[in-house]
C-alpha positions as CSV (number, residue, x, y, z in Angstrom):
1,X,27.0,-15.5,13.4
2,X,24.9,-14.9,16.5
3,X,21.0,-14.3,16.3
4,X,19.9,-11.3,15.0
5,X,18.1,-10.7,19.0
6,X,21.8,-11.2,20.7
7,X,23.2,-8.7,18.5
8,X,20.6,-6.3,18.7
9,X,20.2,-6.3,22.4
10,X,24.3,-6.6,22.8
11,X,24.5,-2.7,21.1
12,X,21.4,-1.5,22.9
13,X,23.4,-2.4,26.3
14,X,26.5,-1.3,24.7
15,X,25.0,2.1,24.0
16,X,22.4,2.8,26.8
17,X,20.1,3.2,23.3
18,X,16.6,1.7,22.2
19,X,16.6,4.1,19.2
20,X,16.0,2.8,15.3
21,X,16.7,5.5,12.9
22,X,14.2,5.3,9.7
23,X,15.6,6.3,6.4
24,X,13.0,7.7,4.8
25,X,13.7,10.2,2.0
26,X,11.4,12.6,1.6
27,X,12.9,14.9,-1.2
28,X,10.5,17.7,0.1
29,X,12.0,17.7,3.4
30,X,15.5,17.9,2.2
31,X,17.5,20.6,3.0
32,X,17.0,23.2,0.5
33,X,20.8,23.5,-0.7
34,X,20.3,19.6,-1.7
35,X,16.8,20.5,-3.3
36,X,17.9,22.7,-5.3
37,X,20.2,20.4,-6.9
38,X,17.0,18.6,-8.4
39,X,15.3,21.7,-9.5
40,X,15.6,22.3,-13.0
41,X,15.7,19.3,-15.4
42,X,17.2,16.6,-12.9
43,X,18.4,13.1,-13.5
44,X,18.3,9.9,-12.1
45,X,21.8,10.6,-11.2
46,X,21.7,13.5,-9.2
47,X,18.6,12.2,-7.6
48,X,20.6,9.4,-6.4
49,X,23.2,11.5,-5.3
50,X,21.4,13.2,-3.4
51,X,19.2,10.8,-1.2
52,X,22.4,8.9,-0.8
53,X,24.4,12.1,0.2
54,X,21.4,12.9,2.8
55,X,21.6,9.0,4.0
56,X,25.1,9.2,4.8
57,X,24.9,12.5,6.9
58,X,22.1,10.8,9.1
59,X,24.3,7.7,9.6
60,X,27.6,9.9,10.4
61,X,25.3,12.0,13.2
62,X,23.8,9.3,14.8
63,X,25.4,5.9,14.4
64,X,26.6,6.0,18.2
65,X,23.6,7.2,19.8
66,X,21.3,3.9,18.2
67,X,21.0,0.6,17.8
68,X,20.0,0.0,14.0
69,X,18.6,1.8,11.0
70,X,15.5,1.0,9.4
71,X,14.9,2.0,5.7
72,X,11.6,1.7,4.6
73,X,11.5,0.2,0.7
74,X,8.8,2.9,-0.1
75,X,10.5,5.9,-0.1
76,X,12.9,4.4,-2.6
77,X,10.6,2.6,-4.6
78,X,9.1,5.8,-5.1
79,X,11.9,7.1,-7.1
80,X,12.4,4.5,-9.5
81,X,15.7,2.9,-10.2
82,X,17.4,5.6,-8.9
83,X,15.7,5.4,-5.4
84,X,16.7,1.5,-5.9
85,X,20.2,2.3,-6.6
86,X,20.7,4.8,-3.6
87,X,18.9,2.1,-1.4
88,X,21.9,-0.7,-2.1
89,X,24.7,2.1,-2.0
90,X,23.1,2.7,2.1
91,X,22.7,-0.6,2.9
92,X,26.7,-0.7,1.6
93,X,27.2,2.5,3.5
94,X,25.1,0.7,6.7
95,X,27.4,-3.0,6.3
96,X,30.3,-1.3,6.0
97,X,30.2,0.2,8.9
98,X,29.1,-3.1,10.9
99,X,25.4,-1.2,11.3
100,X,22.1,-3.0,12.2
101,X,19.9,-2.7,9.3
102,X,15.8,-3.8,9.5
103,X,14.4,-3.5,6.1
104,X,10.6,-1.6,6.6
105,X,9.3,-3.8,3.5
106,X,6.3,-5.3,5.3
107,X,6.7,-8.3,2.7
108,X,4.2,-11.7,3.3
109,X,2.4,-13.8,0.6
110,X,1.5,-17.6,-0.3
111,X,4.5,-19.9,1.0
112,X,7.0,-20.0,-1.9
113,X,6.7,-16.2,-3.1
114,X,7.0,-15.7,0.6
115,X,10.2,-18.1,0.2
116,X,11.3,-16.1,-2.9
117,X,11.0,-12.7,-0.5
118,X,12.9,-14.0,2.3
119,X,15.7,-15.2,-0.2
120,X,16.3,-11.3,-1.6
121,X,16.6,-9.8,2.1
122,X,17.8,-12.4,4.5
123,X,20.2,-15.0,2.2
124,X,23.6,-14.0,2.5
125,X,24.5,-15.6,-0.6
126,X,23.0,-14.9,-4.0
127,X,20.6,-17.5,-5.5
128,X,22.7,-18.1,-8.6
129,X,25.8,-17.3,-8.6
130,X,28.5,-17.5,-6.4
131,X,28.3,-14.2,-4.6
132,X,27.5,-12.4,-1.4
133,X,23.9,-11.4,-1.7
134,X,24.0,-7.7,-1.7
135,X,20.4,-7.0,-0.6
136,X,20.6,-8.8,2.6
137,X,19.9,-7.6,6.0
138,X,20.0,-8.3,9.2
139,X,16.4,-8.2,9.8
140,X,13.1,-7.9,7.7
141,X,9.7,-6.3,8.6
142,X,6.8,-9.0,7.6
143,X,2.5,-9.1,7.4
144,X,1.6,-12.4,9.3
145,X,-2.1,-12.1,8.6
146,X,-1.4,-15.1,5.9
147,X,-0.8,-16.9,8.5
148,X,2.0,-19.5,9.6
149,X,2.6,-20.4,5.9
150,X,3.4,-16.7,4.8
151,X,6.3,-16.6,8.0
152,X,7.6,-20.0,8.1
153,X,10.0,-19.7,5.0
154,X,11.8,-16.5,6.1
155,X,12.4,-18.6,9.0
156,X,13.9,-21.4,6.9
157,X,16.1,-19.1,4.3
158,X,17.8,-17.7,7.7
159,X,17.3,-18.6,11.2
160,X,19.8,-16.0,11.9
161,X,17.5,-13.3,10.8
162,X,15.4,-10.7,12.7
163,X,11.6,-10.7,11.8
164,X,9.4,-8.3,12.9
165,X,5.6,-9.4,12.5
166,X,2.9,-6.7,12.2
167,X,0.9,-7.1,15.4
168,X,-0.6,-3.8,16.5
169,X,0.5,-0.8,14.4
170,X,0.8,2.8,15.2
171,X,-2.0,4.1,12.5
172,X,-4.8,5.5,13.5
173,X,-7.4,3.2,11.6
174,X,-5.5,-0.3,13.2
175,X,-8.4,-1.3,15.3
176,X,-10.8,-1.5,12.6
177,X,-9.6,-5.1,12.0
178,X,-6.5,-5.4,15.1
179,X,-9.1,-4.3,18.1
180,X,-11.7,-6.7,16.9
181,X,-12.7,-9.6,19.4
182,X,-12.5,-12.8,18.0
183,X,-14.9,-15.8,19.4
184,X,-14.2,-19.1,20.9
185,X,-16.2,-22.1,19.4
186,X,-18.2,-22.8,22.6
187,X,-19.7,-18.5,21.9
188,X,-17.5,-17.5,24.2
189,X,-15.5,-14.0,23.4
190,X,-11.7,-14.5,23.0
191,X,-9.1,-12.0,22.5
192,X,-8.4,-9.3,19.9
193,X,-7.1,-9.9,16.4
194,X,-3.4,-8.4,17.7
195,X,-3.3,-10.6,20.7
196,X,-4.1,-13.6,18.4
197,X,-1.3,-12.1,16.3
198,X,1.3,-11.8,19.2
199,X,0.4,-15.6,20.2
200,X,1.1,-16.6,17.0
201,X,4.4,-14.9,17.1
202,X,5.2,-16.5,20.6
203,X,5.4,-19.6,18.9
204,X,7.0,-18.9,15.6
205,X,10.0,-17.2,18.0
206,X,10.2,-20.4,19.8
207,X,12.9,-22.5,17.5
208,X,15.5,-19.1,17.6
209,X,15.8,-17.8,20.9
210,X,19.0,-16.7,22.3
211,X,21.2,-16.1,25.0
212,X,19.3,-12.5,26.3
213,X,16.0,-14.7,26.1
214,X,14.5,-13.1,23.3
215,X,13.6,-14.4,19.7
216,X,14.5,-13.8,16.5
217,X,10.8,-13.4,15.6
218,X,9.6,-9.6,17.0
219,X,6.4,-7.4,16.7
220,X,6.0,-4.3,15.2
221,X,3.7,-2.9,18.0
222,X,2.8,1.3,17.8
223,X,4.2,3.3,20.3
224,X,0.7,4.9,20.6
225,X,-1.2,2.3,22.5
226,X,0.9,1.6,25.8
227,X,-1.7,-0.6,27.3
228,X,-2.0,-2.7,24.7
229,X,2.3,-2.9,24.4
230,X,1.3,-4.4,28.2
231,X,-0.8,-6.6,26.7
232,X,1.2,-8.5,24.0
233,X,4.2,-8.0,26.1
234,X,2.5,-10.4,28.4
235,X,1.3,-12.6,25.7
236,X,4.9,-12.7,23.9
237,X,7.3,-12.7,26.8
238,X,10.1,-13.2,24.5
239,X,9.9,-11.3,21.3
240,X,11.7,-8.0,20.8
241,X,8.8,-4.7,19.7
242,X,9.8,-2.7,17.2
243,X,7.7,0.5,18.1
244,X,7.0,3.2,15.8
245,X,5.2,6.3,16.6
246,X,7.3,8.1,18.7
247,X,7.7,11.6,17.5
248,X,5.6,12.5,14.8
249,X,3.0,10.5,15.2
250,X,2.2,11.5,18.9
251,X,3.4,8.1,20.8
252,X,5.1,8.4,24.2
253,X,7.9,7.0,25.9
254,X,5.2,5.0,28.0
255,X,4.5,2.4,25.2
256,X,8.7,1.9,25.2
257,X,8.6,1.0,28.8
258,X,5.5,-1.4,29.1
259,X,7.3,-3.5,25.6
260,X,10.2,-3.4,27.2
261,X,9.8,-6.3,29.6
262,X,11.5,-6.8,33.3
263,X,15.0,-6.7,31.9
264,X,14.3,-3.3,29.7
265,X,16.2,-4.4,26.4
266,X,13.2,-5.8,24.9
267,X,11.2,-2.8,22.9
268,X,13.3,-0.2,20.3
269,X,11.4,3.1,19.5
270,X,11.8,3.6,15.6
271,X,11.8,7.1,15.1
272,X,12.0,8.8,11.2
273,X,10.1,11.9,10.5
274,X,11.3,13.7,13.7
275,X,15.0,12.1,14.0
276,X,15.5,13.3,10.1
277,X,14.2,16.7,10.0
278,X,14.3,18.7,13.1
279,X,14.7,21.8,10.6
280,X,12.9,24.2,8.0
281,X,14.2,23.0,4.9
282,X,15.1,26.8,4.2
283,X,17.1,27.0,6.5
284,X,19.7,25.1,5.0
285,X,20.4,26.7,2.0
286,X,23.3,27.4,1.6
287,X,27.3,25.5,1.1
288,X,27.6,24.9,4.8
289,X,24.3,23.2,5.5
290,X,25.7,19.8,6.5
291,X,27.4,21.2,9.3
292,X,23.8,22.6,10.5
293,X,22.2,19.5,9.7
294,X,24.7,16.9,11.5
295,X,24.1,19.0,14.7
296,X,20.6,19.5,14.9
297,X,19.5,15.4,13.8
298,X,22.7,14.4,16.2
299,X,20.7,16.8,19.0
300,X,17.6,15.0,18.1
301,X,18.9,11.2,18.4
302,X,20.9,12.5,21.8
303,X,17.5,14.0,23.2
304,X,15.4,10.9,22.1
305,X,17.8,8.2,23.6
306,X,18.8,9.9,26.8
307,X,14.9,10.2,27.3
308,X,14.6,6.8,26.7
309,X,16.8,5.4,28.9
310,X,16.2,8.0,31.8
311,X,12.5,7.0,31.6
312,X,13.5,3.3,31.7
313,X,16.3,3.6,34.7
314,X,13.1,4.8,36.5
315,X,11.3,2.2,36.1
């Protein structure tokens, strides 16, 4: 199998797309016909049923205007086994369709747990037994701030893999430790925390880079600070950003075109809150509100990647 890089960039030139879908369920955002399902007395079943039924409408609106989907583990973790359980059925849903997935787990820790996380995401076979490895993914959001001992082993459990590192992120409180200068031993000031981050990167990324010229080994770099996208662009030449904060969160197109590099296929805007519900939850109410749904999140991935790639053509 190709590297996760090739096959990402392969579907974002396929597609004219740089759009991740995040599958986030947020019951309280649910269309109200689905919410009322859980009103009085529900059970882990019908919970599942739910957040899976939800899932698949996304996936059937929007799977040819992106490139990947991106569940974050949260929002089913949230929910107990039966979050769990409607998790596996959508990443089922997601490989049976051939779909990108990137699961938003954010996992790091001392080398063999590290080891241990990598083996339930990225191995495609199952530790014991003689299976496929239901779990796995095709790429994995990861904390470097361990350091090299905390990312080496996802490495090791599958080259193939994509890894985004946490480098600069889209939260408002990042540069209380991200923006901080660090200082050279002669007293001289260095860069920034991130930019020591993306360096770091650079090198991990340097034993799986493939035929587009980018890595394996990515960023996860907010779409709210475009200069600073310039920045670890420039620092990181060939890792893919995965860019969050478009939408919702206030980020422009702007950071999407300075990550994006000189041959545009190298930053992905990851878009959840405002790709899932561009709707008043009472407003679909009644029997026929998937039809309403599919139309108005399949409007919102259109609108999102034609501005994407109209902004980027300008360039």
């Amino acid at each position: 199998m190709e590297g996760f890089a090739d096959r990402l960039i392969d579907r974002a030139l396929a597609r004219r797309s740089r759009v991740v879908v995040g599958l986030d369920p947020d019951i309280g955002r649910f269309p109200a016909f689905l919410r009322a399902q859980l009103q009085q007395q529900p059970t882990e079943a019908q919970l599942e049923e739910v957040v899976v039924a939800f899932n698949q409408l996304v996936i059937e609106a929007t799977e040819a205007e992106v490139v990947a989907y991106k569940p974050q583990a949260a929002f089913y973790e949230q929910y107990g086994l039966a979050g769990m359980r409607a998790l596996q059925r959508t990443l089922t849903l997601l490989r049976e369709r051939g779909l990108l997935v990137i699961m938003d787990a954010k996992r790091n820790d001392v080398a063999h747990t590290a080891g241990a996380y990598g083996i339930a995401w990225l191995a495609p076979r199952h530790p014991l037994f003689d299976a496929a490895n239901p779990w796995q993914v095709d790429a994995l959001t990861l904390n470097g701030y361990l350091g090299s001992d905390g990312i080496v082993p996802f490495l090791e459990v599958n080259p193939e893999a994509g890894l985004f590192v946490l480098t600069k992120t889209s939260n408002p409180s990042s540069g209380e430790l991200q923006d901080l200068f660090l200082w050279t031993e002669g007293g001289e000031r260095g860069g920034t925390v991130a930019e020591k981050m993306a360096e770091l990167v650079h090198q991990w990324g340097q034993r799986g880079v493939g035929r587009h010229g980018f890595s394996n080994v990515g960023m996860v770099v907010g779409a709210t600070y475009p200069e600073m996208a310039g920045q670890l662009r420039r620092l990181a030449p060939q890792a893919l950003f995965l860019m969050p904060g478009i939408g919702a969160q206030g980020g422009s197109l702007e950071g999407i075109v300075a990550g994006a590099g000189p041959q545009g296929v190298g930053a992905y805007a990851a878009s959840s809150r405002s790709l899932l519900y561009p709707f008043r939850p009472d407003e679909l109410a009644d029997a026929h509100w998937s039809d309403r749904a599919r139309a108005r999140i399949l409007a919102a991935a259109q609108q999102l990647r034609q501005a994407i790639h109209a902004r980027l053509m300008a360039v």
